[in-house]
N, C-alpha and C positions, 0 to 999 in steps of 0.2 A: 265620555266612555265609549261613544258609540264609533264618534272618528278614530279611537284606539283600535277597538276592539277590527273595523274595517281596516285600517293599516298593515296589523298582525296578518288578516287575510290576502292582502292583496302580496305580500312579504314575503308570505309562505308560499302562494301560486310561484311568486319570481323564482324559489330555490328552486320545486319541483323543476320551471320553466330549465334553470338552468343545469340540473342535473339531467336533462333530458334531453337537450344539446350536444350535453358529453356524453353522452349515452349513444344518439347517434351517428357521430363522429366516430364511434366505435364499431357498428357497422350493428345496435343493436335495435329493437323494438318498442316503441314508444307508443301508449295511447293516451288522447288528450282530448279535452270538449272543444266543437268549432258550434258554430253558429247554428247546425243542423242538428245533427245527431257526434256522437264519439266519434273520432276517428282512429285508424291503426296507423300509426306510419314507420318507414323506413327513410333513411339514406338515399334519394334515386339513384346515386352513383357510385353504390357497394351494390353488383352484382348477387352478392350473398345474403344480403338482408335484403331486401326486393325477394329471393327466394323462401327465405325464411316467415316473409308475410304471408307469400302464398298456404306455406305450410302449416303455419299457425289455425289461420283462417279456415283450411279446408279446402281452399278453392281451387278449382282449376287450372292450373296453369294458360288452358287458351282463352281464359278471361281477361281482358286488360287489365289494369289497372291504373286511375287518375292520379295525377301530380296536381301537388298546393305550392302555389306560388305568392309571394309576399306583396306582390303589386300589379297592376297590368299592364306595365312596362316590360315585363318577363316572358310576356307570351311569346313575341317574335324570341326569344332564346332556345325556347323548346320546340318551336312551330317550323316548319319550310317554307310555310307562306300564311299569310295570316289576312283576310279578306275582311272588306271593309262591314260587310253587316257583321261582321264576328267582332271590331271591336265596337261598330254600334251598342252591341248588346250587354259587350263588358264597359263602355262608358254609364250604361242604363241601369246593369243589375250586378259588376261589381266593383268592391269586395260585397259578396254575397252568393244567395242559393242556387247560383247557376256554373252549370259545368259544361264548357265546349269543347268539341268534339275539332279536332282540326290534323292537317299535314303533319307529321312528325319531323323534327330536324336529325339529320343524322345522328347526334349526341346524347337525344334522347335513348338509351339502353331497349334492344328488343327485347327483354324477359319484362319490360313493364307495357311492353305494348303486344303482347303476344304475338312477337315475329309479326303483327298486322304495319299498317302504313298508316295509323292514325296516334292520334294521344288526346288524352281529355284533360282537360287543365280548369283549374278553379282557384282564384283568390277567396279565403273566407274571410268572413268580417267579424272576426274573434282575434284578440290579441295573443290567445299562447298559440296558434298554430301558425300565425304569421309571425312571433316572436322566433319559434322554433327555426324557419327557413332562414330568418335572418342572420339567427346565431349560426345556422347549419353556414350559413355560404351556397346553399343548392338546393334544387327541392327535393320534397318530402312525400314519399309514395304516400296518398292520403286515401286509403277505401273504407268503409265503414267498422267501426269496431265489432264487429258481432260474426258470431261460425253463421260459413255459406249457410243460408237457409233458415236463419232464425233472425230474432228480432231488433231490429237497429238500437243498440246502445244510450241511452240518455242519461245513464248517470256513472258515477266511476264504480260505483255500488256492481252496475250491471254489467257492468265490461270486465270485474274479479267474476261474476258468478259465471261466465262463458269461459274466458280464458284463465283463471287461476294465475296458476305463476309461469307460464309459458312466455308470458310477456315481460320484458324487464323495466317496465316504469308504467304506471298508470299516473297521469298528471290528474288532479281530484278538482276542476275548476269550479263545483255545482252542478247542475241537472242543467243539459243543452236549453236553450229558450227556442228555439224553432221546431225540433220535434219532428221534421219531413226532412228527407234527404232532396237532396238539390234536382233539379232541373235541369235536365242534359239532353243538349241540341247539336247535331249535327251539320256543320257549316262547310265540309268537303262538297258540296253537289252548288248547283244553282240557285238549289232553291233549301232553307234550312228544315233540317229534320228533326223533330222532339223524338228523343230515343225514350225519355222517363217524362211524365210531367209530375213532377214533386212541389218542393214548397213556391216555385214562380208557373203562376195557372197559364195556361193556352191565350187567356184574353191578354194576357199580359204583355206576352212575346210577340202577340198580332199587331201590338198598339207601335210594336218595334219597328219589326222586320217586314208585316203586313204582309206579302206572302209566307206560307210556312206549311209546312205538310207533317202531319202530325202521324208515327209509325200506326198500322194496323193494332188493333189490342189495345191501345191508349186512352 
């Protein structure tokens, strides 16, 4: 009963997964649980949906916004150049809670990188948001589910009570298991910068990279 009843579950995640594929393909809105917290994603490559997260969200438009990619093969696609402690770090921490911070390739669209010269990039180690890019063919504008300024997403419960029906698909995977938003370092400079220390600690990234400058405020 219990392997049934787990079947049905995993069954149901797959239709969500795949209506949520098409959905993007569409140029529409998709929230779905990764490893950390919900995410909100778009299409990275419908200009229009990329806008339309901003708008949902709240957020700024001169705010970046991170791309999820399905493997760490994928970096140099989005990257201009991609240095060697940067994939130190994604051989060490992914797929998982770390988000870098690197060069942009031209192809990369600037309304995801706000006209800046960078892009943050993250493998999660959850199978519907790495499902999602693969069924996409591209990546997947991934920033947290939740309006600027309130509180990161952990279940799909909480992602309706922010956004309602503004979004067109909330995937329902259960309550995120990590519960901290990822770790985001900067690897443009010499020497790497913690922009967030989230779910991967300072001693962690030291045991990496061994130098590392962690921003003021941090």
């Amino acid at each position: 009963m219990i392997r049934v009843m787990l079947d049905k579950i995993l069954s149901d995640v797959q239709q969500q997964v795949e209506t949520g594929i098409y959905i993007l393909k569409q140029g529409g809105i998709v929230a779905f649980p990764t490893d950390t917290v919900y995410g909100l994603g778009a299409c990275a490559n419908i200009p229009k949906a990329v806008e339309h997260v901003y708008q949902v969200k709240e957020r700024p438009q001169n705010m970046a916004l991170p791309l999820l990619l399905a493997h760490i093969s994928q970096i140099s696609e989005v990257a201009e150049f991609v240095p060697q402690v940067a994939w130190l770090l994604a051989d060490k921490f992914l797929p998982g809670a770390l988000t870098i911070v690197l060069y942009k390739a031209k192809s990369v669209p600037d309304i995801i990188t706000a006209g800046g010269r960078t892009v943050a990039v993250r493998v999660p180690a959850h199978p519907v948001p790495v499902a999602l890019v693969q069924g996409l063919g591209a990546p997947v504008v991934g920033t947290s589910a939740n309006l600027s300024g309130e509180p990161s997403a952990l279940t799909a419960g909480e992602v309706y009570s922010q956004f309602g029906d503004n979004i067109d698909l909330v995937i329902d995977g259960g309550r995120c298991p990590g519960g901290r938003e990822s770790t985001i370092v900067d690897v443009t400079g010499e020497v790497p910068v913690v922009l967030r220390e989230g779910a991967i600690s300072r001693e962690e990234l030291q045991r990496v990279c061994g130098e590392i400058v962690f921003r003021e405020g941090d």
